[in-house]
N, C-alpha and C positions, 0 to 999 in steps of 0.2 A: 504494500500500500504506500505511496507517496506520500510525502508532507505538504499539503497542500491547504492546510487551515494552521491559522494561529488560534490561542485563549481569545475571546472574547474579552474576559478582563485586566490578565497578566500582558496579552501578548506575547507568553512563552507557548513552545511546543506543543503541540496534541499527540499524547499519547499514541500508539494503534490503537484500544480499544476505545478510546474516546473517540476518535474516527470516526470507526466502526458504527459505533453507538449514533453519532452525528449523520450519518450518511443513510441508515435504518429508520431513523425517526423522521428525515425531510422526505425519506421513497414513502413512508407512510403516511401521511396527512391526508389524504382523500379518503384513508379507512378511519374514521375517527375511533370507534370503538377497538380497533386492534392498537390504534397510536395509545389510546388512553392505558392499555394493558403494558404495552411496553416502555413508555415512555419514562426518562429516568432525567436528562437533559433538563435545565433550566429552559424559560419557555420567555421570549418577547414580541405584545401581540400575537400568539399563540402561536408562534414559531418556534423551535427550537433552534439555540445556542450553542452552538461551541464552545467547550470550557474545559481546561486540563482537570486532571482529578483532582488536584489541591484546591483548585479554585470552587471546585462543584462540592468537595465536602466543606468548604467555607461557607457557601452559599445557602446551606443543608443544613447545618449547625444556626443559623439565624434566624431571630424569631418573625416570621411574616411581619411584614408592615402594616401598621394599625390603620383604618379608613380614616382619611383626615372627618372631625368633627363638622366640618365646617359645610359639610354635605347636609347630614343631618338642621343644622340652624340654616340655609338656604334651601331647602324642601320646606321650614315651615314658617319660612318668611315670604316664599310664594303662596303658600296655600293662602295665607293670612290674608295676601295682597290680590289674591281670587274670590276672596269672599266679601272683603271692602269692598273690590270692586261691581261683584255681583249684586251684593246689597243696596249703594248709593246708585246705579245705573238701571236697575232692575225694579227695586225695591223701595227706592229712593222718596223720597215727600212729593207728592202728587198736586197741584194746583186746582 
C-alpha cells in the first residue's frame, strides 16, 4: 500500500492499517448501515478522517463537546418573539 495520506491532525504518517481503515470507510458511505457497523474513523460532516493511531486514541479518550447553551436560549427567544408577534398582529386590540 502507498503513502498517500497524511494525519489529519498531526500531519504525521498513516499507519497501513489506518489506511486501510480510511480507504474501507470512504468505498462504504453509500451503504450507511454496513458504514455505521464498521466505522471506527473520526467522522467531519459525516465523512471520514484520516488520522494516525495516536491521534485517533487522543480523539477517543475526549469527552464529546457539550451543545453550546446558546441554542437552547435562541429557540426560546424565537418562540417568544412568534407568539408576541402572533398575538399583537392576530390578536391584537380591534377598533
Amino acid at each position: 500500500m502507498t503513502n498517500f495520506r497524511r494525519c489529519a491532525c498531526c500531519s504525521g504518517p498513516l499507519e497501513p492499517a489506518q489506511q486501510l481503515r480510511f480507504l474501507v470507510e470512504t468505498e462504504s458511505l453509500d451503504s450507511p448501515s454496513f458504514l455505521a457497523r464498521i466505522r471506527r474513523l473520526p467522522t467531519r460532516r459525516g465523512r471520514p478522517v484520516p488520522v494516525c493511531s495516536g491521534c485517533q486514541a487522543e480523539i477517543e479518550s475526549a469527552p464529546p463537546p457539550k451543545a453550546p447553551a446558546r441554542a437552547g436560549v435562541l429557540a426560546a427567544v424565537g418562540i417568544l418573539s412568534a407568539g408576541w408577534l402572533i398575538q399583537t398582529l392576530l390578536l391584537g386590540p380591534r377598533a
